[in-house]
VOPAGU-2260 file (C-alpha; in pm, 1 decimal, decimal comma):
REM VOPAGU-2260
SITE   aa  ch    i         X         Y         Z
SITE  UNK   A    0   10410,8    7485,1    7621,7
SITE  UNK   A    1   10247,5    7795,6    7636,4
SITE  UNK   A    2   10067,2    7967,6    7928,2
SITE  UNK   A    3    9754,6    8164,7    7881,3
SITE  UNK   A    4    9844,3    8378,6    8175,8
SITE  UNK   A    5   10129,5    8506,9    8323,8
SITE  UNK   A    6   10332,4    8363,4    8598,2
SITE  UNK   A    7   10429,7    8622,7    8882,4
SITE  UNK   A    8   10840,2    8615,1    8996,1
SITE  UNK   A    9   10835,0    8635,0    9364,7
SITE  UNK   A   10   11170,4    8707,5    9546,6
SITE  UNK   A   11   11201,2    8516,8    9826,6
SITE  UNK   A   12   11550,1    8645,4    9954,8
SITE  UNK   A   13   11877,3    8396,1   10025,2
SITE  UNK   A   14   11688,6    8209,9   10311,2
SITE  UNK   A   15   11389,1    7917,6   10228,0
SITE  UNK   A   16   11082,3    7925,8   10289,2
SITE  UNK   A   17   10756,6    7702,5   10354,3
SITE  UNK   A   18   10420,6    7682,3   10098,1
SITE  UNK   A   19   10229,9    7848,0   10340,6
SITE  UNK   A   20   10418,8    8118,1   10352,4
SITE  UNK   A   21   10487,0    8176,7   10009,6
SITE  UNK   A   22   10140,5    8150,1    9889,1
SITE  UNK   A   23   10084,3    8457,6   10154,7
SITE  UNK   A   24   10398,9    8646,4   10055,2
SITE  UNK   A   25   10305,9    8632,4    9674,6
SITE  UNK   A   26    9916,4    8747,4    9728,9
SITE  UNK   A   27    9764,1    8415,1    9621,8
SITE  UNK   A   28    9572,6    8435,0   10000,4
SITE  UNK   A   29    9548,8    8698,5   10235,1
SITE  UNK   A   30    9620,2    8500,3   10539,2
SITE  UNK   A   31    9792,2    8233,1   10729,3
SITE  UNK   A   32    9418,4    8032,3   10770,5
SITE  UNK   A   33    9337,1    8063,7   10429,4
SITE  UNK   A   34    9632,3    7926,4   10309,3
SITE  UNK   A   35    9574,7    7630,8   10535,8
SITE  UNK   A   36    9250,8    7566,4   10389,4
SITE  UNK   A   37    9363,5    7597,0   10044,3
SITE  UNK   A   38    9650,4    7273,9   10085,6
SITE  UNK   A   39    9407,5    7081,6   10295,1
SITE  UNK   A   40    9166,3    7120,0   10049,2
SITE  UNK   A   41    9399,0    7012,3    9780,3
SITE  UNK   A   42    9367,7    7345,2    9580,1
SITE  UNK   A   43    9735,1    7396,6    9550,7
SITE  UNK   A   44    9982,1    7258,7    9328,5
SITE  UNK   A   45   10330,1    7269,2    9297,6
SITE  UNK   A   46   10496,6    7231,0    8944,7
SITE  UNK   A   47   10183,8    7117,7    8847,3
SITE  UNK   A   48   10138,5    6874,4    9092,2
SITE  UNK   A   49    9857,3    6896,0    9376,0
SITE  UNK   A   50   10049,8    6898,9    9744,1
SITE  UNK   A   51    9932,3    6929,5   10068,9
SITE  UNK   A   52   10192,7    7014,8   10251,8
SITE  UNK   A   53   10191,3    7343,2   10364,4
SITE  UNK   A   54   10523,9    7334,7   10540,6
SITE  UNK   A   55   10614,6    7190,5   10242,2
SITE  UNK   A   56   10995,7    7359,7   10142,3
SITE  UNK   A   57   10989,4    7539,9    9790,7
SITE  UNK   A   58   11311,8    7534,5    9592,4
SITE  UNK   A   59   11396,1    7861,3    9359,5
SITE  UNK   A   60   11245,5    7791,4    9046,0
SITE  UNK   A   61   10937,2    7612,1    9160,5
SITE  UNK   A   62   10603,2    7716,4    9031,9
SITE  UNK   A   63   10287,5    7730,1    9258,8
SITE  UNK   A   64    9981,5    7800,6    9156,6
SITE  UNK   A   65    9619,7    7836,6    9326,5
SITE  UNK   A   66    9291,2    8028,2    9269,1
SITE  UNK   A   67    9376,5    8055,7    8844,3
SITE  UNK   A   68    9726,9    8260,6    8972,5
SITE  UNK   A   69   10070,5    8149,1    8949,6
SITE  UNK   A   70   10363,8    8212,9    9124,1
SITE  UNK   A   71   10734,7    8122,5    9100,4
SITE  UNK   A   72   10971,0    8119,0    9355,5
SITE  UNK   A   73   11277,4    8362,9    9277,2
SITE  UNK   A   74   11632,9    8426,8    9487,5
């Protein structure tokens, strides 16, 4: 399956870390508040699937996406 845009590799270290955080860390919002709004608001999935968890844990490998931008979570 193709993508029509490219999906951005974001190292996120040895340690986890939370949806909210990531979607700051990888420049899909510019703060904390915005990313809040964006989960409850259901405009963020997760490998394609809508969550709205923002202390939701990401694994490496997993793929979020919000605002037409994607993101994947890299060691």
């Amino acid at each position: 399956m193709a993508a029509s845009h490219s999906i951005t590799d974001v190292s996120i270290g040895d340690s986890g870390i939370r949806l909210g955080q990531f979607l700051q860390l990888a420049g899909l919002v510019d703060s904390g508040g915005e990313a809040k709004e964006a989960v409850r608001a259901s405009a963020v999935r997760v490998n394609g699937e809508v969550d709205e968890r923002r202390g939701r844990q990401l694994a490496i490998g997993d793929i979020v996406a919000f605002g037409g931008r994607e993101a994947r979570v890299c060691a």
